[in-house]
C-alpha positions as MATLAB code, in Angstrom:
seq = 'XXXXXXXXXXXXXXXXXXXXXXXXXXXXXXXXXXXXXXXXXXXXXXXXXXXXXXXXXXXXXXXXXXXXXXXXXXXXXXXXXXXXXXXXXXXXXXXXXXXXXXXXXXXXXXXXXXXXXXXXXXXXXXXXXXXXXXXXXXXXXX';
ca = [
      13.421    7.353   19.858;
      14.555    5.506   16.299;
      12.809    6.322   12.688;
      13.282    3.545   10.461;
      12.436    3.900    6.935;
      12.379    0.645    5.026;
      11.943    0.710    0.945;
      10.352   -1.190   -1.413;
      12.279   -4.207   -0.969;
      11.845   -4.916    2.593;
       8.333   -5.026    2.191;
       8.183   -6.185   -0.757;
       5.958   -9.254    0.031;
       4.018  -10.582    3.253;
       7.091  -12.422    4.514;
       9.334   -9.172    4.330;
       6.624   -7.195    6.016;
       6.306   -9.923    8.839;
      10.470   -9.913    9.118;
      10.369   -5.825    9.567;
       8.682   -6.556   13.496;
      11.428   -7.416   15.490;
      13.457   -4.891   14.141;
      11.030   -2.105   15.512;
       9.693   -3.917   18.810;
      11.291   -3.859   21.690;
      11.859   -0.798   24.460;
      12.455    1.890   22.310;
       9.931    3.671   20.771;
      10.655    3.665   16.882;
       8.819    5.462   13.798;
       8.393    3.403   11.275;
       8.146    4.818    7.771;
       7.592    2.366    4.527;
       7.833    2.737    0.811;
       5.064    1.276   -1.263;
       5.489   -2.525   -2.042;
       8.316   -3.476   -4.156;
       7.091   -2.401   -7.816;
       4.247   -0.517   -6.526;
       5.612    2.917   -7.343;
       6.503    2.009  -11.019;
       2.920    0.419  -11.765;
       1.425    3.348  -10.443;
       3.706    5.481  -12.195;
       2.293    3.898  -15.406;
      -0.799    4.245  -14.536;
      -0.457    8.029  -14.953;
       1.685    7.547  -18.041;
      -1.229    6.033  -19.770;
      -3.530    8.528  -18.578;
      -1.640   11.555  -19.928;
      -1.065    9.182  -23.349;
      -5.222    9.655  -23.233;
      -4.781    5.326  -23.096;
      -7.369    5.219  -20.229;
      -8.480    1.941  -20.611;
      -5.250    0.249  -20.562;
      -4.918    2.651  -16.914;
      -7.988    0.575  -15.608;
      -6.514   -2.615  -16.578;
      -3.467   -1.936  -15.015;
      -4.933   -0.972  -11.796;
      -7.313   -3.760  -11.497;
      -4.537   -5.958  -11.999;
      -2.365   -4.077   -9.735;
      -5.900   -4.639   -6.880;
      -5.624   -7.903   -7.564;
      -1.688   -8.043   -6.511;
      -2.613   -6.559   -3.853;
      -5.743   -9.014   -2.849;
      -3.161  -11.983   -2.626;
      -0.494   -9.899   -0.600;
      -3.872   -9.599    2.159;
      -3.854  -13.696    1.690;
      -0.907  -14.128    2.772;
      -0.924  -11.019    5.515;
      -2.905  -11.487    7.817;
      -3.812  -14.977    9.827;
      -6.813  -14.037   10.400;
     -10.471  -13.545    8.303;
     -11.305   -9.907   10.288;
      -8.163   -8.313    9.559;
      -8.248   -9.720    5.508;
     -11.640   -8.764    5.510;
     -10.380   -4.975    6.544;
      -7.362   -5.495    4.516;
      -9.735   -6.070    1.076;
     -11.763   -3.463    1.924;
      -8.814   -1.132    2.170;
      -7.414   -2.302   -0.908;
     -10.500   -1.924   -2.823;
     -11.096    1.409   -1.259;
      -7.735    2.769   -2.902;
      -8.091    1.159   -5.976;
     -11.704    2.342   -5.902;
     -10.621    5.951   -5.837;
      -7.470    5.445   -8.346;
     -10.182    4.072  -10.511;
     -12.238    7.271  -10.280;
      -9.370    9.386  -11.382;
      -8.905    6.959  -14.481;
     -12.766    8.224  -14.987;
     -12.684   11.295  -14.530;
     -10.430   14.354  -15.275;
      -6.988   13.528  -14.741;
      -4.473   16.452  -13.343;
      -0.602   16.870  -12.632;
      -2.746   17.019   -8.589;
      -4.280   13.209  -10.080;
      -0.944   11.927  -11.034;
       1.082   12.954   -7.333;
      -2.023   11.000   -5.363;
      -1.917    8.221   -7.478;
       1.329    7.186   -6.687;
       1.239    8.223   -2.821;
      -1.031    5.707   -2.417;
       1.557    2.572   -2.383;
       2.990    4.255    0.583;
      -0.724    4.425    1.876;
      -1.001    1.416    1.141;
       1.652   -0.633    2.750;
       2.020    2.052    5.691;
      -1.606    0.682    6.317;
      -1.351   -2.693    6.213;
       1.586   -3.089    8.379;
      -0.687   -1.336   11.414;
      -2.835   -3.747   10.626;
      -0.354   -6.602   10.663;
       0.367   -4.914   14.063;
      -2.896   -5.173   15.782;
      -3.544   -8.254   14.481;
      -0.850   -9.428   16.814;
      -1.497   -7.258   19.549;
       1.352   -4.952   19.163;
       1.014   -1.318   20.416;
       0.879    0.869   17.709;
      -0.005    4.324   16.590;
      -1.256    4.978   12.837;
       0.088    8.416   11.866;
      -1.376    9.479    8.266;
      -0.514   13.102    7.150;
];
C-alpha cells in the first residue's frame, strides 16, 4: 500500500485534480491525502485575521467570494449535473458554517476549523470526482 499526499498545487484547479487519477489507480491500493486548493489555506487564513481585527464584515465578503471560487471549480469538476448539484451543496454547506463563525463568537477553536476546511474541501470533491467515474473509493474523514 502507497500514501500520496499532493499539495496545493496539484490540485490547484479541476484539471490538476483530474491529472492526480492515474497516478493513484491501478493495482495497488494507495491513500490519497490532499491539501486545500491552491490559495485556499491563505484566504482562509485571512478570514480569521479579519475576525480577530473585529473586521467581520470584510470576513463575510471574503468567504462569499472565496464560495463563489469554489462554485466555478464544481463547473468545471464534474461532467455531470448530480455530482455539481452535490458538489454546490457541499460547498455551500462549508461556507454556510464558516459563515456562522463570522456571526457568531469567534475562538482560537473557530480559527483551527476554519482553515481545515480547504482540506475538507478538496479531500471531498476528489471522492466525488471518483464516483462520478466509477472508481472504487473509500472516503476516510477524521
Amino acid at each position: 500500500m502507497k500514501i500520496m499526499k499532493f499539495g496545493g498545487t496539484s490540485v490547484g484547479n479541476p484539471d490538476r485534480m483530474r491529472s492526480i487519477i492515474p497516478l493513484i489507480t491501478g493495482e495497488e491500493k494507495v491513500i490519497t491525502v490532499l491539501s486545500a486548493l491552491s490559495g485556499t489555506t491563505n484566504s482562509l487564513v485571512e478570514i480569521s485575521d479579519l475576525m480577530y481585527a473585529g473586521k467581520a464584515e470584510e470576513a463575510s465578503q471574503k468567504n462569499e467570494a472565496l464560495r463563489s471560487k469554489y462554485f466555478q471549480v464544481v463547473e468545471d469538476l464534474y461532467a455531470t449535473d448530480h455530482y455539481k448539484k452535490e458538489g454546490h451543496e457541499l460547498v455551500n454547506s462549508h461556507f454556510d458554517y464558516i459563515g456562522n463563525i463570522i456571526l457568531n463568537a469567534f475562538t482560537k477553536l473557530q480559527e483551527k476549523a476554519i482553515v481545515a476546511q480547504g482540506e475538507l474541501i478538496s479531500t471531498t470533491l476528489f471522492h466525488n470526482l471518483l464516483r462520478e467515474r466509477n472508481i472504487s473509493s473509500v472516503f476516510y474523514q477524521h
